[in-house]
C-alpha positions in Angstrom: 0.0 0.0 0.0 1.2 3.3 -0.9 1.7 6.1 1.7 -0.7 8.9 2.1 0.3 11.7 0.2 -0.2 15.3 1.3 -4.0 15.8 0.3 -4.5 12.9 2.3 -2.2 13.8 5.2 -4.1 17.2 5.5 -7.5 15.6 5.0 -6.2 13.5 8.5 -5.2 16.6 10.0 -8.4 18.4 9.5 -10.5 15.1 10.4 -8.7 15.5 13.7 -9.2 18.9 14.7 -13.3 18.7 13.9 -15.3 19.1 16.9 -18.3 16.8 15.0 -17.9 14.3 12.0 -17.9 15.9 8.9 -20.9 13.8 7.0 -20.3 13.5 3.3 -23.2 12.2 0.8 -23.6 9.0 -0.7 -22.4 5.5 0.3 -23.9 2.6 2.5 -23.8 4.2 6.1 -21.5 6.8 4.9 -18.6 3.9 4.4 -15.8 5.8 1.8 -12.5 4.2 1.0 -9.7 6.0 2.7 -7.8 5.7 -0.3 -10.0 7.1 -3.4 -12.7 8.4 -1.1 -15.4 6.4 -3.2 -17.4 3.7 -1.8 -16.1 0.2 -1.6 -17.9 -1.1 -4.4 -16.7 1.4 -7.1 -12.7 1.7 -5.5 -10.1 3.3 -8.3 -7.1 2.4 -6.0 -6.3 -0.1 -8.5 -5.9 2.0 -11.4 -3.8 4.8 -9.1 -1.5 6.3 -12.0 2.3 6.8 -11.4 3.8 9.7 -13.1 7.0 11.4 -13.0 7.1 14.9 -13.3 9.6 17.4 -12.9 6.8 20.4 -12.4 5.1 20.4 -8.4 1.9 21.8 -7.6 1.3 23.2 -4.4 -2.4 23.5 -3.3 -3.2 26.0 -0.3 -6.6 24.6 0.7 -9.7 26.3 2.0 -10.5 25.2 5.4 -13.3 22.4 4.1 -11.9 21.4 0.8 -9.5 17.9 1.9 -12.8 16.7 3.8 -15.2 16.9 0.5 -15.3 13.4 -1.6 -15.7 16.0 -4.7 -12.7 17.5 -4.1 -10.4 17.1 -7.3 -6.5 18.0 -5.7 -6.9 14.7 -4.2 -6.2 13.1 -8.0 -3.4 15.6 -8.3 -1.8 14.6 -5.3 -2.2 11.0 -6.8 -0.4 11.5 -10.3 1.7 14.1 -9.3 4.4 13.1 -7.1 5.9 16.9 -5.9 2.4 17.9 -4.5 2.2 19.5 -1.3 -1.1 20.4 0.3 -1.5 23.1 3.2 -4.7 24.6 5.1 -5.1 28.5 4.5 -6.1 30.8 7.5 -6.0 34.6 7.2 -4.6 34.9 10.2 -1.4 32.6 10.2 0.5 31.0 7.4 1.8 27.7 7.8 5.5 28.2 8.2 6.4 25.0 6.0 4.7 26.7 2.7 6.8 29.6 3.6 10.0 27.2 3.4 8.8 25.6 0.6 8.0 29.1 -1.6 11.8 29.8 -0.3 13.1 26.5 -1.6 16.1 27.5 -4.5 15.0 24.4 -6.4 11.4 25.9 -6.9 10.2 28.6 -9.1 6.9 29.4 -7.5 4.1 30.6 -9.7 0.2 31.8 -8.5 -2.1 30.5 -10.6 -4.7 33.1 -11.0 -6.8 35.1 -13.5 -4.7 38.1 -14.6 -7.5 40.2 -14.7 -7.3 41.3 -11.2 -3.3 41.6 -11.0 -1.4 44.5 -12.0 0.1 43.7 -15.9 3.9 43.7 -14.6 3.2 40.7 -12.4 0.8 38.6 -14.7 3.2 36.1 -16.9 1.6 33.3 -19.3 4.2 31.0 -20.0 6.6 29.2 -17.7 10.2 27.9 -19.2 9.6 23.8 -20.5 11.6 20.5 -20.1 12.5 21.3 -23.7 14.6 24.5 -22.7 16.1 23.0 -20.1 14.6 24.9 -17.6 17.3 27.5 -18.4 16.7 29.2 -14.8 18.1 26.0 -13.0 14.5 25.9 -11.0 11.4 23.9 -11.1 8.0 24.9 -11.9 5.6 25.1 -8.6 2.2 25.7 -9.4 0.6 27.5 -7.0 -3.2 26.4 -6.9 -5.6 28.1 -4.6 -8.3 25.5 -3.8 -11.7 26.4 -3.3 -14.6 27.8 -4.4 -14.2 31.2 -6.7 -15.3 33.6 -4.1 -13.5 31.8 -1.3 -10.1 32.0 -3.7 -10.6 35.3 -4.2 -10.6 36.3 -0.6 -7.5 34.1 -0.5 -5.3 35.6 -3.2 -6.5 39.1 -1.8 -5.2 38.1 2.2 -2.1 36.5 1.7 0.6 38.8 1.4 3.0 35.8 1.1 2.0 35.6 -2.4 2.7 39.5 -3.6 5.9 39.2 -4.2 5.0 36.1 -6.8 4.4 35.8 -10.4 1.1 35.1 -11.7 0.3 32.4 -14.3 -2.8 33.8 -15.9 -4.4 30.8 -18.0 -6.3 31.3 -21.2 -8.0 28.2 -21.6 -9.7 27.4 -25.1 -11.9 24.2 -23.7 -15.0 24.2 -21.6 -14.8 22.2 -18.5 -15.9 19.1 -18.7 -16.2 18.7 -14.5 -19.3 17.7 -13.1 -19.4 17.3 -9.8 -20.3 20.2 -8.9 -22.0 23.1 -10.5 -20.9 26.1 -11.9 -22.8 28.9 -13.7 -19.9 29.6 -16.0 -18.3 27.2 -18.4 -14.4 29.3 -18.1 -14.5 28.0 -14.2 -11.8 24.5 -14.1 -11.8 22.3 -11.2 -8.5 22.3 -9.4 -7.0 19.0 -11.4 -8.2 20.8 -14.8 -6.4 23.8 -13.9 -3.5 21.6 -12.5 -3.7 19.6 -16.6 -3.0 22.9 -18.1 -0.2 23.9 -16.1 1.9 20.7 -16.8 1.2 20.9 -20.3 2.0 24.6 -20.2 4.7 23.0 -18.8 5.9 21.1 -21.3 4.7 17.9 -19.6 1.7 16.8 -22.0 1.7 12.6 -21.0 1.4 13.7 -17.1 -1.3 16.7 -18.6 -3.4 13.3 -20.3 -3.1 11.1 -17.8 -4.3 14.0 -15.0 -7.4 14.5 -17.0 -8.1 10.9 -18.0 -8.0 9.9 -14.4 -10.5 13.0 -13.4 -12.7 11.6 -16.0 -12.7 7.9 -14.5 -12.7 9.5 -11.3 -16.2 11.1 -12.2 -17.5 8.4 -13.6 -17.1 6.1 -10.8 -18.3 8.6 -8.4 -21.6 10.1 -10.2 -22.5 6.0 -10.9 -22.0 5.4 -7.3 -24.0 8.6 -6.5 -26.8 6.9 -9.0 -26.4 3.2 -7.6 -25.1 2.1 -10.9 -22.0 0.0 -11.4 -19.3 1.3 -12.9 -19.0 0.9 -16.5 -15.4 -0.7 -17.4 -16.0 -1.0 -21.2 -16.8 2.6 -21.1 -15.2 5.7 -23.1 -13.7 7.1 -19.7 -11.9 3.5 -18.9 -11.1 3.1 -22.9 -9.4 6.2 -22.8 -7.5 5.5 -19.5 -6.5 2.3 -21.0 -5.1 3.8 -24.1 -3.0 6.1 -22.2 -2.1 3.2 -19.7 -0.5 1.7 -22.9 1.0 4.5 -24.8 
């Protein structure tokens, strides 16, 4: 069995500073695998991708987000392997993401939409495997995870982050994320947003494999939601399979 990665660590560390259990839909007597979050009968910890990746994502959590089943930097912490994972507060910063944004090895970008940062800090492409990474660093992808107004308030109280450069995104696809709603099709779940960067990245097989295994991952989870069983044959698994074999 692998070892919890950070998503999961945090998830832990939330569980155990809840004054009640935190009740999530779905599943016979709330039963949930502790390793995909699904229940029992549609588990994906067999199909758990290994990637390696030279990019990191680092997801600063709302206080909720590693508790929800929904929530989609779980399956980044699961293909990527440099993802760390911390709880935001206003009114304290954990002092290990302050190490880690101070880490020479990382090149720390804020994934955010440059229309509400000033032009000189707004960038839109990061340097790729294929140049070498010609500043010696890493890309760290800086995603802030939560809902829109709650990432807002976050990018707007953290002064940790000013001094960072922004990775605006201009996405041509519409989301294809479904489990939960959104009333515009430009808003990405956090693994969509995470695809992107690695491919901006230079780092397309990791970018495929990230959305292929959000794509099984919702299917398993809205035919659980549905009491249906999962459909193996289907275009979500053929894809997986595809890329399994490339």
């Amino acid at each position: 069995m692998k070892a919890p990665h950070a998503v999961s660590r945090l998830r832990a560390e939330r569980l155990a500073r809840s004054a009640k259990p935190f009740l999530a839909r779905g599943g016979i007597k709330g039963e949930r695998c502790t390793g995909c979050r699904l229940v029992p009968s549609h588990c994906l910890c067999g199909v758990r991708p290994e990637v390696a990746t030279q990019s990191g994502i680092c997801l600063v959590m709302a206080d909720i987000e590693p508790l929800k089943p929904s929530n989609t930097g779980w399956l980044i912490a699961d293909v990527v392997p440099d993802t760390f994972a911390f709880g935001w507060a206003r009114t304290e910063v954990d002092p290990a993401l302050l190490s880690l944004l101070a880490d020479p090895q990382w090149q720390p970008y804020v994934v955010f939409p440059g229309e509400f940062v000033a032009p000189e800090r707004v960038v839109h492409a990061v340097p790729t495997l294929s140049n070498n990474l010609p500043s010696g660093q890493r890309p760290l992808f800086i995603l802030l995870d939560a809902t829109w107004p709650e990432a807002r308030k976050m990018f707007r109280k953290s002064p940790y982050l000013n001094r960072l450069p922004v990775l605006s995104l201009n996405p041509e696809q519409v989301s294809r994320y479904q489990l939960r709603r959104s009333k515009r099709d430009d808003h990405f779940c956090t693994s969509e947003v995470a695809a992107m960067c690695l491919e901006l990245a230079g780092e397309a097989q990791a970018a495929d494999i990230l959305q292929a295994y959000l794509d099984v991952y919702t299917h398993h989870y809205l035919q659980a939601k549905h009491q249906l069983p999962p459909d193996l044959q289907g275009p979500a698994h053929a894809r997986w399979q595809s890329l399994k074999r490339s």
